[in-house]
Residue frames as qw, qx, qy, qz and C-alpha x, y, z in Angstrom:
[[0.000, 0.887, 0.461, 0.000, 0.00, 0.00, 0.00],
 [0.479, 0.400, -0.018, 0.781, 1.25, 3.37, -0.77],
 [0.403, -0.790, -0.356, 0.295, 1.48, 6.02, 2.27],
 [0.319, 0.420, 0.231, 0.818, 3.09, 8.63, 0.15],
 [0.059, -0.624, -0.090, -0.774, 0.23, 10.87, 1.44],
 [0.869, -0.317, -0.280, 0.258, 0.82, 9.51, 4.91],
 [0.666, -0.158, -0.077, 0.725, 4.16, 11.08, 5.10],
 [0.265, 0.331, 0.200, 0.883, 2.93, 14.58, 3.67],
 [0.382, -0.859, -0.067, -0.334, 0.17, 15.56, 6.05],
 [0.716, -0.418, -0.227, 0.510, 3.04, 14.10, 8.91],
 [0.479, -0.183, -0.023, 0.859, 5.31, 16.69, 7.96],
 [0.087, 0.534, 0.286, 0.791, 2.90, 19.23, 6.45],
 [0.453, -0.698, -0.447, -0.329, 1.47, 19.09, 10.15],
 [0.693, -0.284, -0.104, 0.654, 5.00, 19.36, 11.92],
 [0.365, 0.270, 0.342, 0.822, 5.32, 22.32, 9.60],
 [0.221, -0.748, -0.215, -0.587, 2.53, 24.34, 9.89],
 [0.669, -0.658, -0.335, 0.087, 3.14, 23.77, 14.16],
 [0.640, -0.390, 0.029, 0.661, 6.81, 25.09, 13.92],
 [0.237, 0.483, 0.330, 0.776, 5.77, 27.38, 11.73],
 [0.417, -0.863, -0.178, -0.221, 3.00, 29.21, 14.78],
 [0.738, -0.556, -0.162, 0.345, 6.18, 28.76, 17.06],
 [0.458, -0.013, 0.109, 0.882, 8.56, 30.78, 14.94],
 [0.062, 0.701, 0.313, 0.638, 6.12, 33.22, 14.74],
 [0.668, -0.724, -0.150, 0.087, 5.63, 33.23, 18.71],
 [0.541, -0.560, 0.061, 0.625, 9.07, 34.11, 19.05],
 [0.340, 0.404, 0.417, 0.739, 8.74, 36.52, 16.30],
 [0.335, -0.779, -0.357, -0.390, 6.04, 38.17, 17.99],
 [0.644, -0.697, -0.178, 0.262, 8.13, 38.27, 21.45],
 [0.592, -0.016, 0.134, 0.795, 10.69, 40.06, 19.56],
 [0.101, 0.592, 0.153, 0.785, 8.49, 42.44, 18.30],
 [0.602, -0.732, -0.310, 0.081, 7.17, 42.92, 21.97],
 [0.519, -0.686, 0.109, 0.498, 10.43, 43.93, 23.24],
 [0.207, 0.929, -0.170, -0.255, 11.17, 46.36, 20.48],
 [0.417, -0.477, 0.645, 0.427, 14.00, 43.77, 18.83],
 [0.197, 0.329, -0.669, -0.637, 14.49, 42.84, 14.88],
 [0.405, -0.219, 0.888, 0.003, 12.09, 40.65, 13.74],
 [0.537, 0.494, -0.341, -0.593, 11.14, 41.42, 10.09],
 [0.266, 0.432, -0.853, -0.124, 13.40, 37.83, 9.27],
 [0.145, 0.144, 0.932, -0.300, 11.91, 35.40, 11.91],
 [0.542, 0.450, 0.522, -0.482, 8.40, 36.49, 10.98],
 [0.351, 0.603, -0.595, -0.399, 9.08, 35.97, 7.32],
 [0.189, 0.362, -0.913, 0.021, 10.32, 32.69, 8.35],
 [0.262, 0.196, 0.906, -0.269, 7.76, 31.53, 10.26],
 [0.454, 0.508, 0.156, -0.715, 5.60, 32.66, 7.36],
 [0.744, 0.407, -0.427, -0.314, 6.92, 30.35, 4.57],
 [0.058, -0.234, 0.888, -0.390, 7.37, 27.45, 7.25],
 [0.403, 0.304, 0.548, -0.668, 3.90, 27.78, 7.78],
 [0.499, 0.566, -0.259, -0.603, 2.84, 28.12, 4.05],
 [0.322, 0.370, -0.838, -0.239, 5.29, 25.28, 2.99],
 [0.180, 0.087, 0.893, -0.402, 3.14, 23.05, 5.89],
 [0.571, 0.442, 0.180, -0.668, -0.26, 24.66, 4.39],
 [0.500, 0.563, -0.532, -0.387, 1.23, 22.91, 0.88],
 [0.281, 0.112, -0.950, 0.073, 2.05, 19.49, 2.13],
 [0.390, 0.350, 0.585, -0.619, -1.24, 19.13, 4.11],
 [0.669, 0.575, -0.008, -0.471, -3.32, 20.38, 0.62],
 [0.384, 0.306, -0.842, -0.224, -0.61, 17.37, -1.57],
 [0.248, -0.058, 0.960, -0.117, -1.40, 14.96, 0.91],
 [0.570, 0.391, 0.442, -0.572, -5.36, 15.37, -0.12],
 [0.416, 0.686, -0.261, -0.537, -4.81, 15.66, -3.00],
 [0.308, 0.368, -0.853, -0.202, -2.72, 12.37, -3.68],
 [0.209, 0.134, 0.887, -0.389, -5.61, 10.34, -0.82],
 [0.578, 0.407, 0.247, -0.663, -7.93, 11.78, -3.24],
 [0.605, 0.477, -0.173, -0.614, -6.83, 10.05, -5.96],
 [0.019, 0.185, -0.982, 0.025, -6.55, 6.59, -4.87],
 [0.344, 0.078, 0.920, -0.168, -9.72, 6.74, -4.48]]
């Protein structure tokens, strides 16, 4: 059996979770008045890239069946 899309929500759901955390410490940066154009950035296409593996897996569980 093929778990192909198995392995892409795993990580598209790892992704999108470490994606909210790098924002959180984006957000605590802006709080205390320190750089964090880069980290939120980052935890924006972290997030995104998790939003994308999440929408493959469906996409490949849809058409097995």
């Amino acid at each position: 059996m093929n778990y192909r899309w198995y392995f892409f929500s795993i990580i598209g759901l790892l992704l999108i979770g470490l994606g909210l955390c790098v924002f959180g410490e984006a957000l605590i940066q802006k709080i205390n008045r320190e750089s964090y154009f880069m980290l939120g950035t980052l935890s924006l296409v972290i997030f995104n890239t998790g939003i994308c593996f999440v929408g493959e897996a469906i996409f490949i569980r849809r058409q097995k069946t």
